[in-house]
N, C-alpha and C positions, 0 to 999 in steps of 0.2 A: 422808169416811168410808172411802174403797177407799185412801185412802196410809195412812191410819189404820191399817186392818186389815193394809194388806202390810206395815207397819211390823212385826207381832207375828208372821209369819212367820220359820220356824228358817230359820238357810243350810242352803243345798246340798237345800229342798225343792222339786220339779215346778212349775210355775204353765206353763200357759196366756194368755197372753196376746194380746189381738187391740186393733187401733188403726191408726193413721195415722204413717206414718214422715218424719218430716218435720228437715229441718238444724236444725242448734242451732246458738245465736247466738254461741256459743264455744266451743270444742274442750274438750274434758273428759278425763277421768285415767280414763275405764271404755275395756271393747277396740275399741268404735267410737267412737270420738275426736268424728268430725263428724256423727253422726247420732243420732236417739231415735225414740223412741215415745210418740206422745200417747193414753193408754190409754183405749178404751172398756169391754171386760171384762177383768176380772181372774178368771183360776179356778186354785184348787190341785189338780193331778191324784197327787200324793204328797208328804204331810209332809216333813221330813227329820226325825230326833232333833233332839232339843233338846240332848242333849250329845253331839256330833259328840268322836271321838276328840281331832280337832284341825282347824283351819278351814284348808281349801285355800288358801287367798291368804296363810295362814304356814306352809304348805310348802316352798314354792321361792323363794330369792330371786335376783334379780339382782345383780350384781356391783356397779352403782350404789346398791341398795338394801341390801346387806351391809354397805358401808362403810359409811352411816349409821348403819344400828342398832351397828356396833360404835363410831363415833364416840361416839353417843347412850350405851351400856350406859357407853364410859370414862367419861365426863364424871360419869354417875353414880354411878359405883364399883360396876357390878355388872356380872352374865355373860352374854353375849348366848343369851337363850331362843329354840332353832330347834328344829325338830321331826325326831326323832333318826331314824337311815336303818332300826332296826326297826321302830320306831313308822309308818315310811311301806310298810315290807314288811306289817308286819301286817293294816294294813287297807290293801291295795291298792288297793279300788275308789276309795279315797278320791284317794290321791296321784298318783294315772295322771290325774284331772281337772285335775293343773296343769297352765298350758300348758307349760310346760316340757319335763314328764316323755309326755305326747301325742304332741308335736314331735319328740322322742326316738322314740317306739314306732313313728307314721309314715314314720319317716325305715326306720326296720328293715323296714316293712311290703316301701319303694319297692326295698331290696337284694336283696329278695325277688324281687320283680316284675322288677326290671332284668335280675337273674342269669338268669331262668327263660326271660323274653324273649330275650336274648342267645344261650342255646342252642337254644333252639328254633330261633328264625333259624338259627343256623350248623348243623343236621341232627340235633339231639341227642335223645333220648326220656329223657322223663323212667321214672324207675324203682319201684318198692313191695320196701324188701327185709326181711327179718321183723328184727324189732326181739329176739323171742325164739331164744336158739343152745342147743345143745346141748355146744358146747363156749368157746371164748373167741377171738375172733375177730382180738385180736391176739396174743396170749401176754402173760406178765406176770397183775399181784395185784389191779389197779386194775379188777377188776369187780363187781360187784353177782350175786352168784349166789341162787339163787331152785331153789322144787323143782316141776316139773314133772311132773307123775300120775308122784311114785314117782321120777324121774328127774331126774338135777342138772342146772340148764343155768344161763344168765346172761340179763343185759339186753347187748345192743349195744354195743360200744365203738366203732363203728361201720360203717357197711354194707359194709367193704374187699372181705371174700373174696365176697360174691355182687355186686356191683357188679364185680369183675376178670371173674367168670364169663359176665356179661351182654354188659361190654364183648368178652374177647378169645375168652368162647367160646362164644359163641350164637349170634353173628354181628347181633349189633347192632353193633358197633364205636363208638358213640357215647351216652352215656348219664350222666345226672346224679340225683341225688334231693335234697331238701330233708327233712330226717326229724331225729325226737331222737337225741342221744346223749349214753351214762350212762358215767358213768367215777367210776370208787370210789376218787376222790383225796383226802384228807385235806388237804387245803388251805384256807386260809381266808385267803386274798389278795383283790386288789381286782379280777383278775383270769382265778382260777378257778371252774367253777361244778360242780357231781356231774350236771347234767342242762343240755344245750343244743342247739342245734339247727344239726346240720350240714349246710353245700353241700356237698354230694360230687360230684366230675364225677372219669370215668374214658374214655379213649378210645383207640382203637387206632393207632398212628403208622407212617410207610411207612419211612425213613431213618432217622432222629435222633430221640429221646425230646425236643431241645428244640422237634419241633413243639408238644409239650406244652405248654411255657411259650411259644411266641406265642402259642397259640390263652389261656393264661390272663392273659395282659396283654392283651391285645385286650380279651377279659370285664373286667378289674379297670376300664381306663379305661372302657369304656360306659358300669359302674355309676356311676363318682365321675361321668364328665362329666353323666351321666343324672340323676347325683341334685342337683349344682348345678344343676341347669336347672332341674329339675322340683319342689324343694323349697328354692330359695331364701329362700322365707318363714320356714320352718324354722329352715333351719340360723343365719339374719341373727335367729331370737328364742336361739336358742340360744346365738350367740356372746353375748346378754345376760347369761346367765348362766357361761355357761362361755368367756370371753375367749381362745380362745387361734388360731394363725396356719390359714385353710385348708391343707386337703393338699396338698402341691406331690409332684404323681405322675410328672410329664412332666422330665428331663433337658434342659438349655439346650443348645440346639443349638449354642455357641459353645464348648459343653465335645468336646475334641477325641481323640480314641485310647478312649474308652469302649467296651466291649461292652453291646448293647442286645437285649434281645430282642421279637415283637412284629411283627405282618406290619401293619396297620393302625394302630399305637401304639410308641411307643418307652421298656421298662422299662428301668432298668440293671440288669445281672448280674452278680455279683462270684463271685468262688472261694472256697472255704471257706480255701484256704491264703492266698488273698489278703487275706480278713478277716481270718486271723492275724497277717499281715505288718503289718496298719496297727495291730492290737491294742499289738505288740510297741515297733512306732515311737513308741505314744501312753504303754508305762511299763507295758503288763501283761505280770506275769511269767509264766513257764510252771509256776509255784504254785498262781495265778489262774485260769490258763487254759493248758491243756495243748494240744498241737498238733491231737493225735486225744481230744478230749474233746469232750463235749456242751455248748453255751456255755449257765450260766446267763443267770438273767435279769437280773442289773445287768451283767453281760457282754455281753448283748445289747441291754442301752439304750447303753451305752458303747460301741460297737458304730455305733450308728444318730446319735448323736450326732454320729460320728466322718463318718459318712457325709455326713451334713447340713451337716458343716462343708467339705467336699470337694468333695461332688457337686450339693450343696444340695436335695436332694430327701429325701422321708419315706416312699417306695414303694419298697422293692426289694426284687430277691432274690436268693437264697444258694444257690450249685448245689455240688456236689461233697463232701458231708458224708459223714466219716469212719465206716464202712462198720460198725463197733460196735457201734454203737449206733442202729444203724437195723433197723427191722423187719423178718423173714426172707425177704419177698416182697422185699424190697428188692434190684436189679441191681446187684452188684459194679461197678466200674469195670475197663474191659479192661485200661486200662495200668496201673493199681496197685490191688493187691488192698487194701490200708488205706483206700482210698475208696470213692464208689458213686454210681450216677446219681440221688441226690437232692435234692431241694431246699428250704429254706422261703423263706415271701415274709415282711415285715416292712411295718407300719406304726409311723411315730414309734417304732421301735428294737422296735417287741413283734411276736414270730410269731403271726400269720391262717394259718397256711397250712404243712400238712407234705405234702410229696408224694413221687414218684420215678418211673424206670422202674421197671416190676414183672416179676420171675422170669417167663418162659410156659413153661422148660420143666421136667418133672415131674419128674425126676430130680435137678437143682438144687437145685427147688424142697422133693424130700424130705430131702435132704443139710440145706438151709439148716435146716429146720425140728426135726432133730435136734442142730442144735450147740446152739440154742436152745432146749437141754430139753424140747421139749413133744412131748408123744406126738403120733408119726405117726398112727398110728389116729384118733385126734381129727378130725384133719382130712382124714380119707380122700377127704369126696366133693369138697373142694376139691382135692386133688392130681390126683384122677380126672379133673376138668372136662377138665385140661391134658392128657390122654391123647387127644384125639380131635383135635389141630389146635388151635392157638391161636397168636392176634398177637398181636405184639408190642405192648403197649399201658405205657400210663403215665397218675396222675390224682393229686390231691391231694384232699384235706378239713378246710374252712373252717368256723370258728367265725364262724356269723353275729350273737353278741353282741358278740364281740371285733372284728370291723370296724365294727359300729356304737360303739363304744364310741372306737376308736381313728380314726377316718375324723370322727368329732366331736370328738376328745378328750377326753371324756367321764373323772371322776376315779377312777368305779368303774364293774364291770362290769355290778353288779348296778342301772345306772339303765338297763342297756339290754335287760331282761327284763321280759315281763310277768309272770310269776309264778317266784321263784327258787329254787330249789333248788342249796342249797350243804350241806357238811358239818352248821350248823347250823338247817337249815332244810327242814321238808318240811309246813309250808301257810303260807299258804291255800291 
């Protein structure tokens, strides 16, 4: 009678279960292979619907199990039925119960955890900086403006200007936050999202802005070697479904005349001009790609490709980016003014990571801010900060979807959010 009745049970309702756990006489095709439950009670603590949007076990499949069912649909003449990527945004609670998509949200929990631990170790405080501005925090369209008792102000494009203040002029000199960031981009790539959650680390440097990037590859390896260790399970159900090579972050010591950066770790560093040089060798024109130009994005898989084919690595980064197109806090380069002490980092050919030295002094910094049309007044009390003594500091800010996405391989971005907000999309 009690298989009888659990038989007439919807999926995905509550039960209660208690029994005796005992080896089975053969391995099985459920998630414990070699173990059961010989049941004494059975209780339901919540139904599910009886018409579930779509049943979790035809959510996700694996890469063995794809190929069947489209063996199977050919042989039939028909189209293979999956359950579409809105259909799995819509009803979220639903599709986060694959293992697949868990495996995924886990693995973002541990980038979290590793980042946060990484800096605390090395003296860093974490930060609170207000998500609501008064003005726009980098200049530029791409923000979400909102009215404040009577008063225009915006959403965050991110924590830059009070994350500098903390850092170079409060006398923390070391400082990070994990916080949202909204960005008013009309994009609907696989890629971008209008709301995500960035690492910001920002810190004050004594000689050279590239302490900056050892102290960020030191963090970049903890995480990946942290999260191979610590979520193997993971990533080994992941590759199920998403087959493709681990991150190779570490440079072969056999490879010889490389600049590396990295006091604990070894990343490679290339030159923006020197990315151009291999651009140029590989057939892209200066149509394609201009010398002092910003590299799209098939420029930058083309790009990372090039790299991987060279260096054989899928982790690097890019220092010395042409001075244009960089943000007004952004430090010119001493010897040539067309460049500037920035950088991004790169996973499998996509930017994680835009950074730089940052402006500390106010006069610079009010010059920069006028070639780039935005009213000085705007940003008064950020100019002010830099009037009382400030260091010399530098920091970037990391898209924590887009390294889980690209650190898995993941095909789109939005399998590495728990709830997305993109151009078309504002719930659940």
């Amino acid at each position: 009678d009690m298989v009888k009745w659990s038989k007439s049970l919807s999926a995905e309702s509550v039960v209660d279960v208690e029994g005796t756990l005992v080896a089975t006489p053969s391995p099985t095709n459920s998630t414990q292979s070699d173990v059961e439950i010989q049941v004494d009670t059975f209780f339901v603590v919540n139904r599910a619907s009886v018409s579930l949007a779509f049943q979790v076990t035809d959510c996700d499949h694996t890469a063995e199990e794809q190929a069947k069912l489209e063996k199977a649909a050919e042989e039939e003449g028909k189209p293979v039925i999956s359950v579409g990527q809105d259909l799995k945004l819509n009803y979220r609670h639903l599709s986060l119960r694959s293992p697949y998509q868990a495996a995924v949200m886990r693995i973002s929990s541990g980038v979290c955890h590793f980042f946060r631990e990484f800096l605390n170790s090395n003296g860093f405080i974490e930060i609170q900086t207000p998500k609501l501005l008064g003005g726009q925090s980098e200049g530029g369209a791409e923000v979400f403006m909102t009215n404040y008792f009577d008063h225009p102000a915006c959403l965050a494009q991110s924590p830059q200007l009070h994350k500098q203040i903390l850092a170079a002029c409060s006398g923390l000199e070391r400082v990070f936050e994990i916080g949202p960031v909204f960005r008013a981009e009309n994009s609907n790539t696989n890629r971008h999202l209008c709301e995500f959650h960035g690492l910001d680390v920002e810190m004050a440097f004594n000689e050279h802005y590239h302490e900056v990037l050892d102290m960020f590859s030191d963090l970049f390896h903890y995480i990946f070697n942290n999260l191979n260790e610590a979520y193997a399970r993971e990533i080994e159900l992941i590759r199920q479904y998403v087959p493709v090579e681990p991150l190779v972050f570490e440079p072969s010591a056999d490879l010889k005349g490389i600049r590396t950066v990295g006091t604990t770790s070894r990343t490679l560093l290339l030159g923006f001009k020197e990315a151009i040089a291999m651009l140029r060798e590989d057939g892209v024109t200066e149509e394609e790609q201009g010398d002092l130009e910003d590299m799209s994005t098939p420029v930058e898989k083309r790009l990372g490709a090039l790299v991987k084919a060279k260096y054989g690595v899928d982790w690097y980064m890019l220092d010395k980016f042409p001075a244009e197109f960089r943000p007004f806090y952004t430090m010119p380069d001493a010897e040539d003014a067309n460049y500037s002490n920035s950088y991004d980092f790169f996973i499998r050919g996509q930017e994680i990571l835009s950074g730089a030295q940052r402006v500390h002094d106010p006069d610079m910094l009010s010059t920069a801010i006028a070639k780039k049309d935005i009213p000085v007044e705007s940003l008064a009390f950020y100019i002010d900060s830099f009037k009382d003594g400030a260091l010399p500091h530098g920091g970037g800010g990391i898209g924590l979807e887009r390294v889980v996405m690209l650190f898995l391989g993941l095909p789109n971005i939005r399998n590495a959010c728990f709830f997305v907000r993109d151009p078309q999309r504002l719930t659940p």
